[in-house]
Kinemage of the C-alpha trace (Angstrom):
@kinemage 1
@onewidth
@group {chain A} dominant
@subgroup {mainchain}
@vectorlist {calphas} color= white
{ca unk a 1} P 190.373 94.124 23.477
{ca unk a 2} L 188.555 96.345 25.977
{ca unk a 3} L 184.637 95.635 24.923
{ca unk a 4} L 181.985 98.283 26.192
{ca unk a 5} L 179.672 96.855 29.496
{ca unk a 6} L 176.641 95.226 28.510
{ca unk a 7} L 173.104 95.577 29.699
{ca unk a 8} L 169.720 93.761 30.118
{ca unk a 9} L 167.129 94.484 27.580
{ca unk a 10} L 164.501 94.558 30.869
{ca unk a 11} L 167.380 96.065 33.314
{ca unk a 12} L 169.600 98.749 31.607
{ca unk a 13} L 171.920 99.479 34.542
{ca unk a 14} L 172.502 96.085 35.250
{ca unk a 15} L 176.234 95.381 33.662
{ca unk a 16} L 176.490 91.734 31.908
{ca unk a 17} L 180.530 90.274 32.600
{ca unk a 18} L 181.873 89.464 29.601
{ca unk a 19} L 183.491 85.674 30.131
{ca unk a 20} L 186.011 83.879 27.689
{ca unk a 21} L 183.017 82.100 26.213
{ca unk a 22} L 181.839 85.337 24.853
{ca unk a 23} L 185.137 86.182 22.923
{ca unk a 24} L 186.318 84.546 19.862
{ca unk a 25} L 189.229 85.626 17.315
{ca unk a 26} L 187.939 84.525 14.285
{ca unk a 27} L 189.825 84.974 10.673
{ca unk a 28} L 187.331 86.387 7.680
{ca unk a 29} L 188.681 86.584 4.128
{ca unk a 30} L 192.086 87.551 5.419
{ca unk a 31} L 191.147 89.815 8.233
{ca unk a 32} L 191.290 89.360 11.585
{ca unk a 33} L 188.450 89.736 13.808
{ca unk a 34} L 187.793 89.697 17.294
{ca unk a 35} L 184.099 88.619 17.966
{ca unk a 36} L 182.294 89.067 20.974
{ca unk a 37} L 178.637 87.048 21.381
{ca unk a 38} L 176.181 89.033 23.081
{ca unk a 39} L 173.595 86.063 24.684
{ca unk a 40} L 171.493 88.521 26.374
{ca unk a 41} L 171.142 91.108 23.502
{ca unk a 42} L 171.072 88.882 21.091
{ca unk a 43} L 173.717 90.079 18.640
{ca unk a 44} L 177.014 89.144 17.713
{ca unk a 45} L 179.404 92.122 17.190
{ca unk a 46} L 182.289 91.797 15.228
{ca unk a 47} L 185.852 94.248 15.881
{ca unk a 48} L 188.664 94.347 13.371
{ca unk a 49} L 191.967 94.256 14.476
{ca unk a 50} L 195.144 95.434 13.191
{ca unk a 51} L 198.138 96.512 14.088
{ca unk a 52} L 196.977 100.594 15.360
{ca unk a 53} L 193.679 100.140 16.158
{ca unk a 54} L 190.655 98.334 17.032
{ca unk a 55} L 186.974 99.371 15.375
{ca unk a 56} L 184.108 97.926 15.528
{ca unk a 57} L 183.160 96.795 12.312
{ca unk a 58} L 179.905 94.380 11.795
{ca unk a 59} L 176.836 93.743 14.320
{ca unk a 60} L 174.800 90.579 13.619
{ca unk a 61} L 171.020 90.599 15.042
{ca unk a 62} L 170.922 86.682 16.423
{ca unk a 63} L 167.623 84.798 16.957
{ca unk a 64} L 166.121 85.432 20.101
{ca unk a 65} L 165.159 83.604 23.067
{ca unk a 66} L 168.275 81.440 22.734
{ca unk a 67} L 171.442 81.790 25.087
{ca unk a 68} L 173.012 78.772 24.453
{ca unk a 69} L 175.358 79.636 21.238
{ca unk a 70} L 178.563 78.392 19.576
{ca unk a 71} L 180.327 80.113 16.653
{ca unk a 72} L 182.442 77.925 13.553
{ca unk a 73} L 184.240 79.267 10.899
{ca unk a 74} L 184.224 77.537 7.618
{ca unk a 75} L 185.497 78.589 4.677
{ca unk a 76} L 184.922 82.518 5.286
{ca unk a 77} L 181.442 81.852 6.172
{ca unk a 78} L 180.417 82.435 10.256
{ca unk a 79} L 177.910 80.115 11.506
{ca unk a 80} L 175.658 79.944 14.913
{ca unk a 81} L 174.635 77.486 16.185
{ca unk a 82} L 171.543 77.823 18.128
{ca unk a 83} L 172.444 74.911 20.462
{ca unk a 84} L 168.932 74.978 21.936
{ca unk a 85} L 167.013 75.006 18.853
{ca unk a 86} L 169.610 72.268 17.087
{ca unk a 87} L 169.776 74.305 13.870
{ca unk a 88} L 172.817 77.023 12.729
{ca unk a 89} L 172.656 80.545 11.062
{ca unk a 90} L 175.104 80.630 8.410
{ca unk a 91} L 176.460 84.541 7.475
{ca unk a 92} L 178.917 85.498 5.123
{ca unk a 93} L 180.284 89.238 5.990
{ca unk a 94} L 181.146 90.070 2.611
{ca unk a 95} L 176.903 89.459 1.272
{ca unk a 96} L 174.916 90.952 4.476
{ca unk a 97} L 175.301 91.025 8.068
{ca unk a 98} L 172.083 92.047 8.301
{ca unk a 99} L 170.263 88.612 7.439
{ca unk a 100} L 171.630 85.110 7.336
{ca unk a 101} L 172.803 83.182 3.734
{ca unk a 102} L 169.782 81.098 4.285
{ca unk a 103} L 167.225 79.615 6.468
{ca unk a 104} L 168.272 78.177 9.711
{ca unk a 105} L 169.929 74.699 8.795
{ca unk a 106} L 169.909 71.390 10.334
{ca unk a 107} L 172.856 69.452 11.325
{ca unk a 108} L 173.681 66.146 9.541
{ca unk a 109} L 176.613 63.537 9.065
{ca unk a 110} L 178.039 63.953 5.865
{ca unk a 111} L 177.795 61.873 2.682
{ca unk a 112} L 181.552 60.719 3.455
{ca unk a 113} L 182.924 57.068 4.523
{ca unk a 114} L 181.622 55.572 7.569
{ca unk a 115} L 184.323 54.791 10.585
{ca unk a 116} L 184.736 51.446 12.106
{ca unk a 117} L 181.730 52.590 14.279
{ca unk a 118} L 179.787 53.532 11.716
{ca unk a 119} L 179.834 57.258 12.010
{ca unk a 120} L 181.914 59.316 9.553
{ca unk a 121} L 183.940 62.587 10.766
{ca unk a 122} L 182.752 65.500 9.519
{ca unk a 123} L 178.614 66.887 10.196
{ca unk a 124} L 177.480 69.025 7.576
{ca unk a 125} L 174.835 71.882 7.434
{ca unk a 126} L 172.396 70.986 5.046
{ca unk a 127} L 168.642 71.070 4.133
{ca unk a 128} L 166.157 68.086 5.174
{ca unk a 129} L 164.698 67.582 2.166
{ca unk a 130} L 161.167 68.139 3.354
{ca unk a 131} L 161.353 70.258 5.819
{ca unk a 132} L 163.935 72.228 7.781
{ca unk a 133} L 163.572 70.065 10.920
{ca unk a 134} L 165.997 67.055 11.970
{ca unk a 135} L 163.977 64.151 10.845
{ca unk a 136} L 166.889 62.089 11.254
{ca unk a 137} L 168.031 63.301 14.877
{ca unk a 138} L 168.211 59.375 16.223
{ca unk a 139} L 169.975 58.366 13.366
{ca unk a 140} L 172.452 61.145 12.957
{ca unk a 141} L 173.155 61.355 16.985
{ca unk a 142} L 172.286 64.539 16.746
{ca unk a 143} L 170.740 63.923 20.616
{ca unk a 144} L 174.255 64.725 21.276
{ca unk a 145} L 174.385 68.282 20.330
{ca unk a 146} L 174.215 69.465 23.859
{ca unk a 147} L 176.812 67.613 24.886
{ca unk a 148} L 179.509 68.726 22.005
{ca unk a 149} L 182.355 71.492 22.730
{ca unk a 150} L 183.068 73.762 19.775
{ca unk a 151} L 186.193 75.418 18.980
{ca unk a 152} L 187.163 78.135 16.352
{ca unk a 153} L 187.443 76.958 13.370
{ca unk a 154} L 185.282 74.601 12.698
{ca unk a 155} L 186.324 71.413 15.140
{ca unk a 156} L 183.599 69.387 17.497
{ca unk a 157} L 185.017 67.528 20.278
{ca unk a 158} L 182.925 64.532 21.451
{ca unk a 159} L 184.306 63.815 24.547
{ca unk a 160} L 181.880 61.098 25.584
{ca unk a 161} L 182.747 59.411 22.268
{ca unk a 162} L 185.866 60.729 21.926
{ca unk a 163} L 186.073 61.732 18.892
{ca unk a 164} L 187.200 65.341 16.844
{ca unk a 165} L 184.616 66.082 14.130
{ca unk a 166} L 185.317 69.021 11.570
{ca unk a 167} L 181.877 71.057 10.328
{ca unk a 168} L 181.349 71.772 6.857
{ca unk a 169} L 178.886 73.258 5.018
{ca unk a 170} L 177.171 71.433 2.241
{ca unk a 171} L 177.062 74.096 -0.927
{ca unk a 172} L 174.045 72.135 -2.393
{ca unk a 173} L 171.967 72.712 0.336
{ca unk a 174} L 172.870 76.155 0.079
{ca unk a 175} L 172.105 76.807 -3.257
{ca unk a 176} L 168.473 75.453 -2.576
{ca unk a 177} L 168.459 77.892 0.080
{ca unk a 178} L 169.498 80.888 -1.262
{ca unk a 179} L 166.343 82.571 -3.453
{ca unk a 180} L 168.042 85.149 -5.223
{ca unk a 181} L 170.124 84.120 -8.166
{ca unk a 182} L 172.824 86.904 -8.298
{ca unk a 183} L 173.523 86.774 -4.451
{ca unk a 184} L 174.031 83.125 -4.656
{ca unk a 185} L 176.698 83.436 -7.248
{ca unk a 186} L 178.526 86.077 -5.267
{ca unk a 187} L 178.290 83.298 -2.625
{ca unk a 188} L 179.740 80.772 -4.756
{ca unk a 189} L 182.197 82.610 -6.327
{ca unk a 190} L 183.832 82.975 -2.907
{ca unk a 191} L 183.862 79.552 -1.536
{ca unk a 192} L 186.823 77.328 -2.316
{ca unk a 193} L 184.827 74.706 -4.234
{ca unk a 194} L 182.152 76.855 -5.433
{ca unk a 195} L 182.806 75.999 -9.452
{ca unk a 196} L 180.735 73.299 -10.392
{ca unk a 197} L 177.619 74.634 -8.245
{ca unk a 198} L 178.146 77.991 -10.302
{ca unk a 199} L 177.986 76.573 -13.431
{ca unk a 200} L 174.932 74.637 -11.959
{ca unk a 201} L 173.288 77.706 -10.969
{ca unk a 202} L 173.379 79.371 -14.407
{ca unk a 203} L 172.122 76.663 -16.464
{ca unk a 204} L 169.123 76.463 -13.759
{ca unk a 205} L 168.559 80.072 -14.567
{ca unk a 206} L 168.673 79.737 -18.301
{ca unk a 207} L 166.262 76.317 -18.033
{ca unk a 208} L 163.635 78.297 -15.225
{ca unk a 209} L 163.721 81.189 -18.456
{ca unk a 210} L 164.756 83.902 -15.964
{ca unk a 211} L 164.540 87.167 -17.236
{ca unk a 212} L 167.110 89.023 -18.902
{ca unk a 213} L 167.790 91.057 -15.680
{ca unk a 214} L 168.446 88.434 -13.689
{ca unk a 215} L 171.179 86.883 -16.577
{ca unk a 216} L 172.524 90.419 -16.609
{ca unk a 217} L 172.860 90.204 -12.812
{ca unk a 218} L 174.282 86.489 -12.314
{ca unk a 219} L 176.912 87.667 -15.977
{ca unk a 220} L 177.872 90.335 -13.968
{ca unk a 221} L 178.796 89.245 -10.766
{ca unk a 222} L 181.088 86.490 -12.769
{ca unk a 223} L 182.473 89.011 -14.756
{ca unk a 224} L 183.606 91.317 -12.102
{ca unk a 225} L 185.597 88.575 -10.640
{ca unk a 226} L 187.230 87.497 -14.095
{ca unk a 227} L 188.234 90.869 -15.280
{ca unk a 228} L 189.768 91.080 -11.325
{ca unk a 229} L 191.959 88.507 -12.341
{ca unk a 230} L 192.389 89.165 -15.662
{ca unk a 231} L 193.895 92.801 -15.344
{ca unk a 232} L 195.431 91.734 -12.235
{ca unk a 233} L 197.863 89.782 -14.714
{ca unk a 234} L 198.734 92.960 -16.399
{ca unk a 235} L 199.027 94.894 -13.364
{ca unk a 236} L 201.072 92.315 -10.935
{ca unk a 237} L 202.006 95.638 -8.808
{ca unk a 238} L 198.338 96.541 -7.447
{ca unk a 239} L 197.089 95.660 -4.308
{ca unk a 240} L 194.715 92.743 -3.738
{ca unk a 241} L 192.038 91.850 -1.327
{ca unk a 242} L 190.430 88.765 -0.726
{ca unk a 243} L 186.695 89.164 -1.785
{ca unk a 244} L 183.451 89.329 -4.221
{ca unk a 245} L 181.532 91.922 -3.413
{ca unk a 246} L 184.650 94.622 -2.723
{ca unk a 247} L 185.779 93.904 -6.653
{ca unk a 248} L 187.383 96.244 -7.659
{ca unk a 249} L 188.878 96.229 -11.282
{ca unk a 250} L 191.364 97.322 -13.037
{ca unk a 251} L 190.564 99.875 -15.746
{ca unk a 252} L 186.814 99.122 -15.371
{ca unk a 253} L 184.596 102.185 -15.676
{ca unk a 254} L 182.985 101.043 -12.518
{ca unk a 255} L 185.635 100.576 -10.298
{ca unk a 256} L 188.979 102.091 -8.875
{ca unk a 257} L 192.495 100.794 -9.466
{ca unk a 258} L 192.445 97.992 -6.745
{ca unk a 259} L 192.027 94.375 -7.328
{ca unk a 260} L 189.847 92.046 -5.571
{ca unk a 261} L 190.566 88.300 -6.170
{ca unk a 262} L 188.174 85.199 -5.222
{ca unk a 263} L 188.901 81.849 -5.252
{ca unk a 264} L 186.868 80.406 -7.843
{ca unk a 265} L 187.313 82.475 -11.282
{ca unk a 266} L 185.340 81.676 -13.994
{ca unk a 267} L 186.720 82.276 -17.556
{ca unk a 268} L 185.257 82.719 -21.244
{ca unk a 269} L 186.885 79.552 -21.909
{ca unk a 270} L 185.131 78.089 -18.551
{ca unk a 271} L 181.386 79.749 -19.981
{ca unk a 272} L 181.709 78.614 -23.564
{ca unk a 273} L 182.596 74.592 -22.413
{ca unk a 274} L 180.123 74.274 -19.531
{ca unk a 275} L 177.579 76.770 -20.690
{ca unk a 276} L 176.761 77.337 -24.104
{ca unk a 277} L 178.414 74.141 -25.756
{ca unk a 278} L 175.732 71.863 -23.671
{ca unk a 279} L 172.911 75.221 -25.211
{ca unk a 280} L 174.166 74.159 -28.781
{ca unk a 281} L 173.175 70.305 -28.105
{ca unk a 282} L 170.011 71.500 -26.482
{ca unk a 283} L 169.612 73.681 -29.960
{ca unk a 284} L 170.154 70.900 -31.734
{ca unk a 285} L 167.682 68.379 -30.131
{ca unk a 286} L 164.788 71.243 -30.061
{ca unk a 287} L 164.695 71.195 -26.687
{ca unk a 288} L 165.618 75.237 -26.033
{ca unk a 289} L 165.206 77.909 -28.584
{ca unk a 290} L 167.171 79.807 -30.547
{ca unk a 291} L 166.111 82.967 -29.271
{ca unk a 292} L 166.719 81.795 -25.322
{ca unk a 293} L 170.236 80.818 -26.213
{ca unk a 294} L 170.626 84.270 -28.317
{ca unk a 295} L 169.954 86.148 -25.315
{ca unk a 296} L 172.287 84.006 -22.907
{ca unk a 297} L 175.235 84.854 -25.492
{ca unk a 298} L 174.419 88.688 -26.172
{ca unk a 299} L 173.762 89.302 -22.355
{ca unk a 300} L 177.615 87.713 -21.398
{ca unk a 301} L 178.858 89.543 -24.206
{ca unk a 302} L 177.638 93.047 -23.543
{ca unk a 303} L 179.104 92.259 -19.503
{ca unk a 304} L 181.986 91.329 -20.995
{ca unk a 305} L 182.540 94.797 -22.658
{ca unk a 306} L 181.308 96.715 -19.483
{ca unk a 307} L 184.413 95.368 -17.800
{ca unk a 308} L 186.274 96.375 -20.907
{ca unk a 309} L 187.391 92.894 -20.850
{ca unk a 310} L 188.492 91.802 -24.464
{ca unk a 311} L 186.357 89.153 -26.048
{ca unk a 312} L 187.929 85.975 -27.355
{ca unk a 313} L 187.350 84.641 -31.050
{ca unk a 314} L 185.478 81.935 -30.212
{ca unk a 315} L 182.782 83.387 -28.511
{ca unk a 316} L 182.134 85.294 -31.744
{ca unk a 317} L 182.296 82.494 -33.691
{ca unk a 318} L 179.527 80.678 -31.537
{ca unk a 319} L 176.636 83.433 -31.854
{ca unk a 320} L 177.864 83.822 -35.749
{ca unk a 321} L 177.496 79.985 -36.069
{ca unk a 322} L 174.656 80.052 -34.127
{ca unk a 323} L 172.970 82.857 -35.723
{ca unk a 324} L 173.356 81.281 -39.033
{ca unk a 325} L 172.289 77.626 -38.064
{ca unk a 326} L 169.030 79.833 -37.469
{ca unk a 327} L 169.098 81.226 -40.774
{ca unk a 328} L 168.849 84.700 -38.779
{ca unk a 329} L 171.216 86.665 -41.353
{ca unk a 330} L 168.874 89.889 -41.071
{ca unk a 331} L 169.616 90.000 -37.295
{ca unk a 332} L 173.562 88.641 -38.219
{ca unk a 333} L 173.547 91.600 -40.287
{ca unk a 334} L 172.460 93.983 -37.551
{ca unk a 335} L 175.131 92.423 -34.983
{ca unk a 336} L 177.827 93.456 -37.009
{ca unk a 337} L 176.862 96.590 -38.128
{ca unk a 338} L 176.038 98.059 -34.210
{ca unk a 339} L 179.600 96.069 -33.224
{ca unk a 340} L 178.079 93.399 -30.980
{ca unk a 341} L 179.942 91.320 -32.893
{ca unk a 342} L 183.478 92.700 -33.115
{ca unk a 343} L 186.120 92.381 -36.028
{ca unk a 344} L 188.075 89.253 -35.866
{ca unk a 345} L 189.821 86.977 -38.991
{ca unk a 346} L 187.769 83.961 -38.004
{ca unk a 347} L 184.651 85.930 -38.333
{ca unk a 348} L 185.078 87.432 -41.602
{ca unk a 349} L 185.736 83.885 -42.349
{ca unk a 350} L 182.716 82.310 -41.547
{ca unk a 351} L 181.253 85.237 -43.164
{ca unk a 352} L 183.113 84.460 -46.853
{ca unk a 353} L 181.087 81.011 -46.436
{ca unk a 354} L 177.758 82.358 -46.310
{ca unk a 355} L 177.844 84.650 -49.624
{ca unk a 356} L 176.210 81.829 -51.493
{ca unk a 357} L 173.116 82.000 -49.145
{ca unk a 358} L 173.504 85.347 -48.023
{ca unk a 359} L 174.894 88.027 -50.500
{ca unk a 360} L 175.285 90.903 -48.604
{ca unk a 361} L 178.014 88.877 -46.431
{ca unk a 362} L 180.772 89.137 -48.705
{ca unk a 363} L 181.144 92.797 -48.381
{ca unk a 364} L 180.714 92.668 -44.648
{ca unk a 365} L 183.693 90.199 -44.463
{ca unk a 366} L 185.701 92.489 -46.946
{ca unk a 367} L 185.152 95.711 -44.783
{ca unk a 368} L 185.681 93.633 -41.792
{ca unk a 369} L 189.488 92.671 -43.254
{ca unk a 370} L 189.756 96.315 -44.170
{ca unk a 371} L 189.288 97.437 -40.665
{ca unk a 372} L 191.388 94.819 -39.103
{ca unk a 373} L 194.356 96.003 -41.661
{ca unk a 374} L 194.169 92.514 -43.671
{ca unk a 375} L 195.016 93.826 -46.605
{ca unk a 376} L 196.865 90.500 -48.003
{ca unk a 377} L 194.154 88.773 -47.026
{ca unk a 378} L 191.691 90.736 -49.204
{ca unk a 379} L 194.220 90.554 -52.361
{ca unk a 380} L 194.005 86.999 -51.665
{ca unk a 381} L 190.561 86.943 -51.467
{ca unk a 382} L 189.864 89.191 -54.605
{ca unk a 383} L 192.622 87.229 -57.017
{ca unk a 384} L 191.034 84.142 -55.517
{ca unk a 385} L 187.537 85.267 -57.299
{ca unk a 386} L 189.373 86.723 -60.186
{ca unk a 387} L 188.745 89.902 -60.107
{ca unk a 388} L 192.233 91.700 -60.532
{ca unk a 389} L 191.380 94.891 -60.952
{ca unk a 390} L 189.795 95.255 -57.380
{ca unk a 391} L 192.665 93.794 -56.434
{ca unk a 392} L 194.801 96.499 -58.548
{ca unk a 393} L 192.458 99.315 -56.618
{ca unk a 394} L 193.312 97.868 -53.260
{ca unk a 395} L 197.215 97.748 -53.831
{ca unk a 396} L 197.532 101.348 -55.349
{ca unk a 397} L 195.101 102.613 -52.597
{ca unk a 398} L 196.923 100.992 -49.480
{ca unk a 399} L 200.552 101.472 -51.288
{ca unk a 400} L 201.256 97.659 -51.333
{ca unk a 401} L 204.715 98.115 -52.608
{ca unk a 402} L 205.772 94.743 -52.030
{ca unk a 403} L 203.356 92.557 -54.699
{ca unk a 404} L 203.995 90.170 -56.933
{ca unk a 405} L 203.315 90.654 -59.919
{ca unk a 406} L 203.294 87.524 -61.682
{ca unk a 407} L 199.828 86.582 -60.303
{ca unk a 408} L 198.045 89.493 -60.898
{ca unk a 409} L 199.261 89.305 -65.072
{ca unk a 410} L 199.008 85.208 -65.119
{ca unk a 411} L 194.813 85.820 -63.893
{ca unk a 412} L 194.621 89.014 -65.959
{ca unk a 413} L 195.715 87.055 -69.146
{ca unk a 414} L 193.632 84.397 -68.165
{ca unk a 415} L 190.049 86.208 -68.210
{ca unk a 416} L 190.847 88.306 -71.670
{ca unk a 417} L 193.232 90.749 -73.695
{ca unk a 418} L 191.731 93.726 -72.251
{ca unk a 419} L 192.453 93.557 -68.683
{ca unk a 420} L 196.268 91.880 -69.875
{ca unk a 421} L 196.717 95.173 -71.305
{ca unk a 422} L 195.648 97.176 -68.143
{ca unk a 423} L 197.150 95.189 -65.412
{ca unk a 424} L 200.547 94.927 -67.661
{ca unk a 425} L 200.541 98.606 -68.670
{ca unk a 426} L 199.577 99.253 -64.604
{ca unk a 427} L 202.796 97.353 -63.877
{ca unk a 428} L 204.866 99.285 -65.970
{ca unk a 429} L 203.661 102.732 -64.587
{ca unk a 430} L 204.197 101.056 -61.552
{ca unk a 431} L 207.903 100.385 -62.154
{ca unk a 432} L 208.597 103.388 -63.568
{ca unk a 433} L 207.724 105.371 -60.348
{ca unk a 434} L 209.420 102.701 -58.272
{ca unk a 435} L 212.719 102.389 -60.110
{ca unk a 436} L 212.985 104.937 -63.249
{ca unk a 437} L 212.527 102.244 -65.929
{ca unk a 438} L 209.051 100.317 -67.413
{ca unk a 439} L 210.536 97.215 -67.110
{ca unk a 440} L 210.425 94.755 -64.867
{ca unk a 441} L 212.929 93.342 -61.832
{ca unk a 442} L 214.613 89.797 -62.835
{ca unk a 443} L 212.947 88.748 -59.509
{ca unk a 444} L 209.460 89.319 -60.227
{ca unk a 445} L 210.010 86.441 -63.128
{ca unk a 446} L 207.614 87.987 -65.840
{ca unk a 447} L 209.915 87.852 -68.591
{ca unk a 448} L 207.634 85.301 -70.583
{ca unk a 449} L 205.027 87.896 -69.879
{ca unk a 450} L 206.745 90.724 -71.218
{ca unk a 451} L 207.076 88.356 -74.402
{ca unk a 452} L 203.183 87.758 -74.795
{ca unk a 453} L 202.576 91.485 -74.521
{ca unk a 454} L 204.568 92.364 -77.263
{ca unk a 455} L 203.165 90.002 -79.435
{ca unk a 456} L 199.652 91.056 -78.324
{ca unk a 457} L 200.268 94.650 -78.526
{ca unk a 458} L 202.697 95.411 -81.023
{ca unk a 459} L 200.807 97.902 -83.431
{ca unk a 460} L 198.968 99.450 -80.122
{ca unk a 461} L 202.285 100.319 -78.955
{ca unk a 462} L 203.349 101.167 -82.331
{ca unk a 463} L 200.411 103.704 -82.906
């Protein structure tokens, strides 16, 4: 890679070599990257390679007053360390070049099994819990920074000791470090074993009662990685890149037709287990209310349908069940009418159970069948409550050729003589456009019927 001549700040003519300590090939989400470390600038500058060309594509501003620098790579995330200063800058390329993830972080063994000297393998970054200083430096051997060799990835050779230790980062630390909520989830949702401190992150941010912005924000950053994968399933042919902040999805009013996939996806299934399930025992104890968990569920909702990403059933049937453990059936109501709550069977059931408390629900689960094309399920419904000549509207209205009717003349018959007569004489209209005769089929099985009626109605029929 032929890299420009450097230059002094103090002394611009003065050209700086560029030695082999300076270069690095580093690999960043699935890119290739030739990095070249400035010590007398202060920057790090960052060239993409591929197979036609070479172009510079990132410049990172570096602390100053420090020349003594190494470079790690660890899970897509470039560190610094600031040998001098015994502390690392830790950048993710995909977030900002511009600042670091966090503050500058310590070095420190890991929480990991000790060797037979008592040391374990593997240093971590991670924050003291006081202060950002080493206040463990004798302990930790961290005395022996200076004498450490560092090689891309993320391997430490002690020679002295002679041992090979392998840096990680410690995502807990970073997660304390990183202030703004939606920038730590894009964070998380790229590193391997980011899950678990995502679904941590959220239920900090409902407890802390962050605003509604920020939920939108954190909801939306998930969601842009889960409708990634989930249209990526449909559409097996698009290209992918590795990445959060690139997303692109599939079919999503925001984005073009590319897909961007992350490591860590987190699902509706994933949100209703870890997230609101744990919000429903909270509801239950008193310790949140109902209108904090309300706003948790409408807020990944409403995300959901910006990334056109269907809603399952049982997502619905948490803010329904939770609406109504709150007796809120005014604001129930209003959810279904504006369509936050969309049409599903398992809705309009829940809704059939509340007609005893709440009138108005019936109806809403009977339109609600009607627009999901339920139509058996209404009859059922309707003959269920008796009331066979609703039922009789509904058939001749959708053209439900295929009835019984057996039922509808056994419940008619059953409530008086009147409604007999006009669900038997509907029948027989009913056959004669179907088959050019009154009677009826031998497989509808309503001979005894036929029987009853003319003992019934003998002189009406007569007269």
């Amino acid at each position: 890679v032929d890299l420009p001549p450097k230059t002094k700040t103090e002394t611009a003519s003065a050209q700086i070599p560029v030695t082999q300590l300076d270069v690095h090939i580093v690999r960043l989400y699935d890119r290739i990257y030739c990095l070249h470390l400035d010590r007398y600038e202060y920057k790090a500058v960052l060239y993409q390679l591929s197979r036609e060309v070479v172009f510079r594509k990132f410049e990172i501003e570096l602390v100053k007053d420090t020349h003594n620098i190494e470079v790690s790579v660890v899970d897509n995330l470039l560190i610094f360390h600031l040998i001098d200063k015994k502390v690392a800058m830790i950048y993710d390329i995909r977030s900002s070049v511009s600042e670091p993830l966090a503050a500058p972080l310590p070095i420190s063994i890991a929480a990991q099994e000790k060797d037979e000297d008592g040391e374990p393998p593997s240093p971590q970054y991670e924050r003291n819990e006081q202060t950002l200083a080493v206040s463990r430096e004798d302990s930790l051997g961290i005395k022996s920074y200076n004498r450490w060799n560092f090689f891309i990835p993320n391997f430490i050779v002690d020679e002295e000791k002679g041992r090979l230790w392998e840096v990680d980062v410690d995502l807990s630390t970073l997660c304390q470090s990183v202030t703004s909520k939606q920038k730590l989830i894009e964070v998380l949702l790229r590193r391997k074993h980011g899950r678990e401190h995502i679904f941590n992150a959220v239920r900090n941010a409902i407890e802390e009662n962050c605003s509604v912005a920020v939920l939108d924000a954190i909801f939306s950053s998930i969601n842009e990685v889960y409708a990634a994968h989930f249209f990526a399933k449909e559409n097996p042919a698009l290209p992918s890149v590795l990445g959060a902040s690139d997303n692109k999805v599939v079919d999503s009013p925001r984005r073009s037709r590319t897909r961007v996939l992350c490591p860590v996806v987190i699902s509706q299934l994933d949100i209703h287990a870890e997230i609101l399930m744990p919000l429903r025992t909270q509801l239950e104890k008193q310790t949140i209310c109902i209108d904090r968990v309300l706003s948790v569920v409408v807020e990944y909702l409403r995300t959901l349908h910006v990334q056109n990403v269907p809603v399952e059933h049982y997502m619905y049937d948490f803010l329904v069940d939770t609406l109504i453990k709150g007796e809120r059936y005014g604001q129930l109501h209003q959810f279904l009418q504006y369509h936050v709550i969309m049409d599903s069977s398992s809705v309009a059931r829940r809704l059939l159970s509340l007609e005893s408390i709440y009138a108005p629900s019936f109806q809403l689960a009977l339109d609600m069948l009607a627009r999901l094309n339920e139509y058996e399920d209404i009859l059922g419904i309707l003959l269920a409550r008796n009331d066979v000549i609703k039922a009789l509207e509904i058939v001749d209205e959708h053209r439900m050729d295929k009835v019984s009717p057996q039922r509808f003349l056994q419940i008619a018959l059953d409530r008086d003589s009147s409604t007999f007569y006009a669900v038997y004489n509907y029948f027989v209209r009913r056959n004669t456009e179907q088959y050019g005769v009154p009677h009826f089929q031998p497989g509808d099985d309503c001979g005894e019927f036929e029987k009853i009626y003319a003992e019934m109605f003998a002189e009406v029929d007569v007269e």
